[in-house]
C-alpha positions in Angstrom: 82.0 87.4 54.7 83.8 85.5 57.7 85.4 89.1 58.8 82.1 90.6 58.8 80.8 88.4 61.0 83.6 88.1 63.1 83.3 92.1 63.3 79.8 91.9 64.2 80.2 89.9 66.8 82.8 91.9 68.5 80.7 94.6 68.5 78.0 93.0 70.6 80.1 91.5 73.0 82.5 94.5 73.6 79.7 96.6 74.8 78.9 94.0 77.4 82.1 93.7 78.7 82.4 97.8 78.8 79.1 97.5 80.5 80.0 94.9 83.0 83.2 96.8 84.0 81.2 100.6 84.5 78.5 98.1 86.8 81.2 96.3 88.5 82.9 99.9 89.3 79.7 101.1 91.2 78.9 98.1 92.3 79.6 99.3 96.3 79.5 102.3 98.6 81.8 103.4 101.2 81.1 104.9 104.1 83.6 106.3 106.9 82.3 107.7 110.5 83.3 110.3 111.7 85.2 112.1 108.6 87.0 114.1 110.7 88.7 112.8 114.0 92.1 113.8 116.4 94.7 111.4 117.2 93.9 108.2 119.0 90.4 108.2 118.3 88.5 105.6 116.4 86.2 105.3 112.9 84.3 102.7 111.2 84.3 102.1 107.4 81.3 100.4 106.1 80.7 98.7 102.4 77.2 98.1 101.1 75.9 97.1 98.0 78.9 94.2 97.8 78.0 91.8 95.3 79.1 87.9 95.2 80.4 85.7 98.0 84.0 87.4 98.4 84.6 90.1 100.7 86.4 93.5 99.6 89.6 95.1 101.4 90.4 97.8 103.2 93.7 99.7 103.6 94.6 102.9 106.0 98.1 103.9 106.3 99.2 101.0 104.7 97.5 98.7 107.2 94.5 96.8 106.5 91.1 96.9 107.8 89.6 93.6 108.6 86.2 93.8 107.1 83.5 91.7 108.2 79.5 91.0 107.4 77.5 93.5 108.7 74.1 92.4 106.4 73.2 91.3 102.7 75.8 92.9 100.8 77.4 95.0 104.0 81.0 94.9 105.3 82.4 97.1 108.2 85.8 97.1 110.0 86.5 99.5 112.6 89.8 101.5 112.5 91.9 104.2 114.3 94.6 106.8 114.2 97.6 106.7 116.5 97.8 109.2 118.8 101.0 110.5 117.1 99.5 110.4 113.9 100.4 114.0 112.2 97.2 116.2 111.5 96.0 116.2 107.5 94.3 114.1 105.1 94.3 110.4 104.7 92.7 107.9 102.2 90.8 105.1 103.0 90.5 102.8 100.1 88.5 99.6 99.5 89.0 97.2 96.7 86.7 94.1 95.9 88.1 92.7 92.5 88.4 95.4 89.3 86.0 97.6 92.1 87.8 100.6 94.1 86.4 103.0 96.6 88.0 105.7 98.3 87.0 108.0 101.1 89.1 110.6 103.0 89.7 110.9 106.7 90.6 114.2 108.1 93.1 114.3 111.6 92.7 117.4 112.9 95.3 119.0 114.9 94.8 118.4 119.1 96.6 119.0 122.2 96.3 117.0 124.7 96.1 117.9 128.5 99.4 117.8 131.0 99.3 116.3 134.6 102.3 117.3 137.2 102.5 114.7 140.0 104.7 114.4 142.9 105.4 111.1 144.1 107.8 108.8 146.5 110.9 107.8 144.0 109.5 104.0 145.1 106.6 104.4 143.0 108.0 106.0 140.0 111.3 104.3 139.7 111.8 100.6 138.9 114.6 98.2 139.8 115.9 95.6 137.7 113.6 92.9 138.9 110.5 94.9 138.4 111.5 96.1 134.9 111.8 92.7 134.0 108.7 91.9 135.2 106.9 94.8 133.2 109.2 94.3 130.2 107.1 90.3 130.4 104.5 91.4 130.8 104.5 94.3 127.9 105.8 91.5 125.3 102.6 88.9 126.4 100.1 91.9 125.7 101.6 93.2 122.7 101.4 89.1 121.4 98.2 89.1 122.5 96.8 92.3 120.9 98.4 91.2 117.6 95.5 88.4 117.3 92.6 89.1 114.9 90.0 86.9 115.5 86.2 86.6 114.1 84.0 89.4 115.0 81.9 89.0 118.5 80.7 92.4 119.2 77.4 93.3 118.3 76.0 97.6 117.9 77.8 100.2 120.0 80.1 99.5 122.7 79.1 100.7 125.9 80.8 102.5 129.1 81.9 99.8 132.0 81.4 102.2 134.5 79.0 105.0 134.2 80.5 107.8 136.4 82.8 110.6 136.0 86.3 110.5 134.0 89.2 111.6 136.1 92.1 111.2 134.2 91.1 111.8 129.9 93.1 109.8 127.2 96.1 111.3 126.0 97.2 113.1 129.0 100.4 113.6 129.7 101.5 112.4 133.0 105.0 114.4 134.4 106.2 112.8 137.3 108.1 114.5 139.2 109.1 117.2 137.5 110.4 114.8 134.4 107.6 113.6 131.9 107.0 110.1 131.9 104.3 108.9 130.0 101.1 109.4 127.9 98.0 108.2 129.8 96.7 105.3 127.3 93.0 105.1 128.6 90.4 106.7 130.5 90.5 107.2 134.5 86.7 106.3 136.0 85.8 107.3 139.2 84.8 104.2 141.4 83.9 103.4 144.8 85.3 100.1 146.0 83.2 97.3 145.1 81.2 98.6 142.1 80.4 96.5 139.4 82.7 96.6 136.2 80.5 96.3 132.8 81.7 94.0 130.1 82.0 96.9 127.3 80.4 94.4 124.5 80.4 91.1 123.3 83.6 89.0 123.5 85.7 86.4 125.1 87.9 87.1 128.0 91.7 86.0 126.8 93.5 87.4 130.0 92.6 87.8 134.1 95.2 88.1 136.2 97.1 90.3 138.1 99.7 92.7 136.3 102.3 95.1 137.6 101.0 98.3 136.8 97.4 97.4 135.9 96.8 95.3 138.7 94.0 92.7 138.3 93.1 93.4 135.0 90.5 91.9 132.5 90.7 92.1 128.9 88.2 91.0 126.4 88.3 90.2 122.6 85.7 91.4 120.5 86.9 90.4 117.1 88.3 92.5 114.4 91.3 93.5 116.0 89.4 95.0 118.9 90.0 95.0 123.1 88.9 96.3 125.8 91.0 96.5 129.5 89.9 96.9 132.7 92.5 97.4 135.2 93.0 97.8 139.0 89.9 95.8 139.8 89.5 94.1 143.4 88.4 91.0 142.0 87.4 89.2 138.8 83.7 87.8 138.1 84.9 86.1 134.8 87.9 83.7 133.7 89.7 83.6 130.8 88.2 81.7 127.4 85.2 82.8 129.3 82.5 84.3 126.7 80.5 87.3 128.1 78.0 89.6 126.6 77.3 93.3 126.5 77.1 94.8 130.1 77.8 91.1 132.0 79.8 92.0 135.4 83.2 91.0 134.7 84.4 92.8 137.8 84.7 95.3 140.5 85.9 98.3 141.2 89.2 98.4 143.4 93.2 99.6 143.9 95.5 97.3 142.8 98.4 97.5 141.0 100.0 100.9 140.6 96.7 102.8 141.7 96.3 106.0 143.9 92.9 105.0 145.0 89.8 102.9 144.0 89.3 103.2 140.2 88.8 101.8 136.6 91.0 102.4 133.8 89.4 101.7 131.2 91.3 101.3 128.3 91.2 100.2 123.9 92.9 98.7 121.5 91.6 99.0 118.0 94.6 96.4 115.5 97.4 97.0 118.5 96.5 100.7 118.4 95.6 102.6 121.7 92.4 104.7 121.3 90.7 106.6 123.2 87.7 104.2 124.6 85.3 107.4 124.7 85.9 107.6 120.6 85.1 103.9 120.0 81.6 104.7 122.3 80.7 107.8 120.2 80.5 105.1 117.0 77.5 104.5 115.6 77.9 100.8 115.2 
C-alpha cells in the first residue's frame, strides 16, 4: 500500500517538474539587430521576458556580451564583428540557468575602399624615439579599452559632428606606394573651432595630447563601449569628468598627425574597432 502511494505521488510531482522545465525553457526572447551586418560594424542583443533577480549570459565568438537592464525583465549588450572577421554565419547564444536562446548573425562579404597618398618620408616614417612614444601610448589605450564598467549611455548614440565623412571606416590607407594601415574610424569634415558633440552618456577617462591623434578625448559609456575624438584644438572637458549626450567636449582643429582641420571620430565596442556610423544606425 506504501508503494502505491509512493507511486502516486511521483506522478503528481513529476509532471510539475516537466512543467517547470518546458516554462523555464521559454521563459525569455532574444533579439539581435541588425541580423545581417559586414565586418566592423556593430549589433545589439536584447533579452526580455527574464524572470528572477539574476541576469542571463551572452556569448559571440567565444567572448561574452556584457548584458545589462534595459526594463522589467529586459537585458541588452551591444556587440560587434572585427573587421577581419570572415563572411558566414555565427551564433549568438544566451543562457540564464537550465534556459538557452540562440540567434544567428549573418557577416556578409564587403570590400572596403583603398586610399593612395603621397607624402614627405618625415611624416610617414618613425624614428626610434617616436615609435616608443606610439608603442606607450598604444599599450595605455589598449589597458584602458580592456575596462568594462556599468552602463552610462542612454537610447541611440549620436554623430559629434554633423557634416560630411571624408575618409569612411575600413579604408585602406597606402602610403606611398606601400600599404600601411586600415583607417579605424570615420574622417569628419570640420572647420577650425567647431564644437565637438559628446556622442552619449559617459565619463571622460582620457584628454590629452597623443602622437598621432593629437588632443584626443575619449569617453566611457559602459558595457565595453568608447567613443574617440581626435585632433581637436582644445578640450572643453577633463578626465573623470561625466558628460551627457551632445555636451561640447571639444573643438574641431589639426593636431597630431592631421592634414588639415578635422574630427576622427572613432569606436570601440569590448576592444573592438567598429565603424562609429554602425553603432549610430542601432536602434538602442
Amino acid at each position: 500500500m506504501k508503494h502505491h502511494r509512493i507511486g502516486f505521488y511521483l506522478l503528481l510531482i513529476f509532471p510539475l517538474l516537466v512543467g517547470l522545465d518546458q516554462a523555464d525553457a521559454s521563459a525569455f526572447r532574444v533579439k539581435i539587430s541588425p541580423r545581417v551586418i559586414k565586418p566592423g560594424d556593430a549589433f545589439f542583443v536584447k533579452v526580455n521576458g527574464v524572470k528572477g533577480r539574476r541576469k542571463p549570459s551572452a556569448v559571440f565568438s567565444g567572448k561574452g556580451l556584457p548584458l545589462e537592464n534595459c526594463g522589467k525583465g529586459c537585458f541588452i549588450a551591444v556587440g560587434a564583428a572585427e573587421i577581419g572577421k570572415r563572411p558566414g554565419s555565427f551564433t549568438v547564444k544566451v543562457r540564464k540557468g537550465r534556459s538557452k536562446g540562440t540567434v544567428k548573425l549573418r557577416v556578409k562579404d564587403f570590400v572596403f575602399p583603398e586610399t593612395n597618398l603621397t607624402l614627405p618620408d618625415e611624416q610617414v616614417l618613425l624614428n626610434n624615439e617616436q615609435l616608443a612614444v606610439v608603442n606607450e601610448e598604444k599599450e595605455k589605450l589598449l589597458s584602458l579599452f580592456g575596462n568594462i564598467s556599468r552602463r552610462q549611455w542612454n537610447g541611440g548614440f549620436i554623430l559629434p559632428l554633423k557634416n560630411d565623412i571624408s575618409t569612411r571606416f575600413g579604408t585602406k590607407r597606402i602610403m606611398n606606394e606601400e600599404w600601411v594601415s586600415v583607417h579605424h574610424g570615420v574622417d569628419i569634415v570640420g572647420e577650425e573651432g567647431e564644437e565637438v558633440l559628446a556622442s552619449n552618456c559617459g565619463s571622460v577617462v582620457l584628454a590629452e595630447d597623443l602622437f598621432f591623434g593629437g588632443n584626443t578625448v575619449i569617453i566611457d559609456h559602459g558595457q565595453g563601449i568608447y567613443t574617440i575624438y581626435m585632433h581637436l584644438s582644445d578640450f572643453n572637458v577633463g578626465v573623470e569628468e561625466v558628460v551627457s549626450k551632445g555636451d561640447v567636449i571639444g573643438f574641431v582643429g589639426s593636431s597630431g598627425r592631421s592634414l588639415g582641420p578635422h574630427l576622427h571620430f572613432g569606436v570601440k565596442v569590448l576592444n573592438v574597432s567598429v565603424d562609429p556610423l554602425s553603432l549610430i544606425k542601432l536602434k538602442l
